[in-house]
N, C-alpha and C positions, 0 to 999 in steps of 0.2 A: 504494500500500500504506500501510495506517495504521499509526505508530509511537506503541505506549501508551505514554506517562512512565511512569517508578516511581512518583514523585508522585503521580500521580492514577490508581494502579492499582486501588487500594481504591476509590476512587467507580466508577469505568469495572464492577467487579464488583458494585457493589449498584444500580447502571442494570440492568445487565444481566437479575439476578436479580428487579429488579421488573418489566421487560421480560415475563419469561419466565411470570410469575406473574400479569401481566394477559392475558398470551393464555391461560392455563388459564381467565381467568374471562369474554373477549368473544375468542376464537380470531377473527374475520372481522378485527377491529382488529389484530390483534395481528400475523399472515398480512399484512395491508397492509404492515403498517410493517418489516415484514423486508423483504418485496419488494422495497420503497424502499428498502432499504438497502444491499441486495446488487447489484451488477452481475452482468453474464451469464459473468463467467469465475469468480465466487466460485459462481455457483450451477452451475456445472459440477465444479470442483473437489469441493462441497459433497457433489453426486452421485457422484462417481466415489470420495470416500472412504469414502461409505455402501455404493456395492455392494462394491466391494472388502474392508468389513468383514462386510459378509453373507457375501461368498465364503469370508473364513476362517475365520467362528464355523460357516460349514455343514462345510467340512472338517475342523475338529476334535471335530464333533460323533460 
C-alpha cells in the first residue's frame, strides 16, 4: 500500500490531474499507464466500489 506525505501531496495531485487530462487527449496511452499501475487487487477493489455505487445511485433513484 502507498503512503502519500503531506509534503508532497500537492504534486502527487497535479501528476494526477495531468494524468487524467492526457488520457482525455490519447485514452490508448493513458488506459496503459493505469494498467501498469494498478495491481489485480486495486483493480478488483476498483470494480466492486463502482458496482456497488451503481447499486445505490439505482436505488435511490
Amino acid at each position: 500500500m502507498a503512503i502519500v506525505k503531506l509534503d508532497r501531496f500537492g504534486d502527487v495531485m497535479v501528476g494526477a490531474v495531468g494524468n487524467a487530462a492526457g488520457t482525455v487527449v490519447d485514452p490508448g496511452t493513458g488506459l496503459g499507464r493505469l494498467r501498469a499501475a494498478l495491481s489485480g487487487r486495486a483493480v478488483v477493489s476498483l470494480a466492486a466500489g463502482m458496482l456497488l455505487g451503481y447499486l445505490v445511485a439505482r436505488y435511490w433513484r
